[in-house]
C-alpha positions, 0 to 999 in steps of 0.5 A, a space after each residue: 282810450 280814456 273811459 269814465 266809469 258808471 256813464 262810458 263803462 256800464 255797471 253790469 250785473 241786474 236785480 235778481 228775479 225769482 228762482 227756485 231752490 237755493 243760492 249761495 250768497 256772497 256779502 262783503 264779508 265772504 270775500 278776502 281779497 280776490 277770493 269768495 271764502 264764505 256764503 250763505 245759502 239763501 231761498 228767493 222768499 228768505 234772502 237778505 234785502 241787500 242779496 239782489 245783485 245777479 251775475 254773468 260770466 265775464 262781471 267784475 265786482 268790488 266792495 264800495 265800502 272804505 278802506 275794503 279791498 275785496 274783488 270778484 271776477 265771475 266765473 262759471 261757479 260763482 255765475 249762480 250766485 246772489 252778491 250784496 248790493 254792497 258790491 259795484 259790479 261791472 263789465 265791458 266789452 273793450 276790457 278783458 274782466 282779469 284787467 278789470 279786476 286787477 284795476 280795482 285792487 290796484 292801491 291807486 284805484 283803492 286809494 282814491 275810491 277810499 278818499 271819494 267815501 261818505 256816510 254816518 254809518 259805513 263810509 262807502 264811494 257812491 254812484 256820483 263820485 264813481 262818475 268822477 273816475 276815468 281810466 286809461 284803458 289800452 288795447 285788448 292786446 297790451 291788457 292781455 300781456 298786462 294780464 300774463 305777468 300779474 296772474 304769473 304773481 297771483 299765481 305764486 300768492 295763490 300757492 303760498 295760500 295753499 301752503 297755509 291751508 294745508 297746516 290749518 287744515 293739519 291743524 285742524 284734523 290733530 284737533 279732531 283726533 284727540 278731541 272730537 272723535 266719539 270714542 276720544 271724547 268720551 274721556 273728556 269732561 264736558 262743561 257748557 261755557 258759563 262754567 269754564 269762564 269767569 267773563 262772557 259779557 257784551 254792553 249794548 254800548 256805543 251806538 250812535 257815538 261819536 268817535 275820536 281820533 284818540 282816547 279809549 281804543 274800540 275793536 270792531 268786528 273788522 279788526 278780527 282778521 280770518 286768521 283769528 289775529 287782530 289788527 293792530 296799529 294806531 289807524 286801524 281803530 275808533 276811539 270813544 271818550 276817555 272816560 268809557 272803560 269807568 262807564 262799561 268796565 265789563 268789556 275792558 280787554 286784558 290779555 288772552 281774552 276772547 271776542 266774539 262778534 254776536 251779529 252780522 250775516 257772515 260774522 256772527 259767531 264766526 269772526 272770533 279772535 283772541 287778545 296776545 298783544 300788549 297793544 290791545 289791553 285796556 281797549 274797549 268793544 263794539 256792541 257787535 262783540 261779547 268779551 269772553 275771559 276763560 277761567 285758566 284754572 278749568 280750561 287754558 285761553 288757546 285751548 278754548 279758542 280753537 275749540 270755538 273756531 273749529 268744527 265742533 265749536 262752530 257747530 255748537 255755537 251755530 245752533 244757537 244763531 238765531 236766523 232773522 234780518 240779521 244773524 245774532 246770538 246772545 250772551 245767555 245761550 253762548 253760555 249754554 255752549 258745550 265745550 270739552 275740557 280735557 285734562 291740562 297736560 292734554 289741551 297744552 299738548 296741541 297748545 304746543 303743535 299749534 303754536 308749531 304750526 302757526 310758526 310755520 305759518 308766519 315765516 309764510 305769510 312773510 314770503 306772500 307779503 313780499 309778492 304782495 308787495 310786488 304785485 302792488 308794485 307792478 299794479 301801480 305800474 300799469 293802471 292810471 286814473 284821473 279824478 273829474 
């Protein structure tokens, strides 16, 4: 049978009314993937304007924005939560919610919905061109066996993750051992950032700019990947006038620089990533970001990193996050921030586990690009859409 979206496939999901306490709210930011990964717990008198979608068992929700493939299937936890109306939630009795949701990242659904995408600001499909979309839906029991074999490969990704985050999570406990443990601690000096870096600097540049297809490259908040790696490749980026890194040389990017993104409800202070490829040097920044250089004569670039990632880093910088509309920071108290600075020998230590460890986390996420790539394959092989 052949439904058309928004008229024969009801969007489901409603505004929120009053409630007491708090809920955890999901912005786009929150998702990866399939996954919820982050949130904010929101009172009804404080949430975000854009926290009003309410949610039922059964509601599937994937972002609008282009070139953004983040899908939520609701379940018994998540039913409590508020989403961002920058989601399309949907639902339909004549389709299992686990054949919903692998239809919406499936590349060809994504392909055209990215292609169906406008707006000065953020390029997002809108209701008009979701009108357009008709898929071809099959009998519940052929969705249900659709639904057997790919969960069967979400399930082995789903594994390779874990995988990954038991060595960050390792990781992250060696961190703790030698530095943030109060009677280790003790032994380090502690430096607020100002001190240990030559550079934490942002220009209030390129609003409202133009960009280009080429000229000086622009890394934005969603080249930051959550791993702290950047994007990399010619069309992940914007790009502004040639002339730009003469015009704001304070934020042109070298090698082992730190960005930090400085506002945005799931990003502020925690999508932080460091330069280590050739192919980013010489790039400039949003006006999202702060360019942090760490002065390697008092504390080494790595080091510096995972102390701002980890749990001490984040809960220092978190105190200064100002709370409003839209979380923000700013460069005068980023530089307040405490940072331990123990002595080389001892930061290049974890320097060298880390660097183990993330090795190990490559020859991983090799293997969960191969079922990526299979699981894409298969989606491509069941799900169809015309464009009206």
């Amino acid at each position: 049978m052949k439904l058309r979206f928004i008229t024969d496939i009801k969007k489901s999901g409603k505004s929120c009314k009053p409630y007491d306490g708090e809920r955890l709210y999901i912005d786009t930011g929150s998702v990866q993937n399939n996954k919820i990964i982050d949130g904010e717990m929101v009172t009804y008198e404080k949430k975000p304007s854009r926290a009003n979608i309410c949610v039922t068992v059964g509601d599937v929700l994937f972002a609008k924005m282009q070139d953004s493939i983040k899908v939520v299937q609701v379940d018994d936890l998540s039913q409590d939560y508020v989403f961002s109306t920058g989601f399309y939630c949907f639902r339909d009795s004549r389709i299992e919610p686990s054949y919903l949701k692998y239809l919406f990242m499936s590349p060809l659904f994504n392909s055209i919905k990215d292609g169906k995408s406008h707006g000065s600001t953020m390029s997002a499909i809108n209701d008009d061109n979701m009108k357009r979309l008709i898929v071809d839906i099959p009998e519940l029991p052929v969705q249900r066996r659709v639904i057997e074999e790919l969960d069967h490969i979400l399930s082995t990704i789903n594994a390779v993750d874990k995988q990954i985050d038991l060595y960050r999570e390792l990781l992250a406990s060696r961190f703790f051992s030698l530095f943030e443990e109060p009677e280790q601690s003790k032994k380090w000096n502690q430096q607020p950032l100002d001190k240990i870096c030559d550079t934490i600097y942002r220009y209030p540049t390129f609003y409202g700019m133009e960009y280009l297809e080429d000229g000086v490259k622009v890394i934005r908040i969603g080249n930051i990947l959550r791993d702290g790696h950047m994007q990399l490749g010619h069309e992940n980026y914007v790009y502004v006038y040639d002339k730009a890194n003469s015009d704001f040389p304070e934020t042109v990017i070298e090698m082992n620089d730190i960005v930090m993104a400085v506002r945005g409800d799931g990003s502020c202070a925690k999508r932080i990533g460091i330069i280590t490829d050739e192919e980013l040097v010489g790039a400039n920044i949003s006006p999202n970001l702060i360019r942090i250089k760490a002065n390697p004569d008092c504390i080494k670039p790595l080091f510096l990193y995972y102390f701002m990632t980890g749990d001490l880093g984040q809960a220092r910088l978190d105190a200064y996050v100002k709370k409003t509309a839209k979380k923000n920071i700013a460069a005068k108290d980023i530089k307040k921030v405490i940072a331990p600075v123990p002595p080389t020998d001892v930061q290049q230590e974890f320097i060298d586990l880390a660097n183990d460890i993330e090795n190990v986390i490559a020859v991983l996420k090799k293997r969960q690009s191969f079922y990526y790539e299979l699981l894409n394959k298969q989606l491509d092989k069941y799900f169809s859409l015309e464009v009206q």
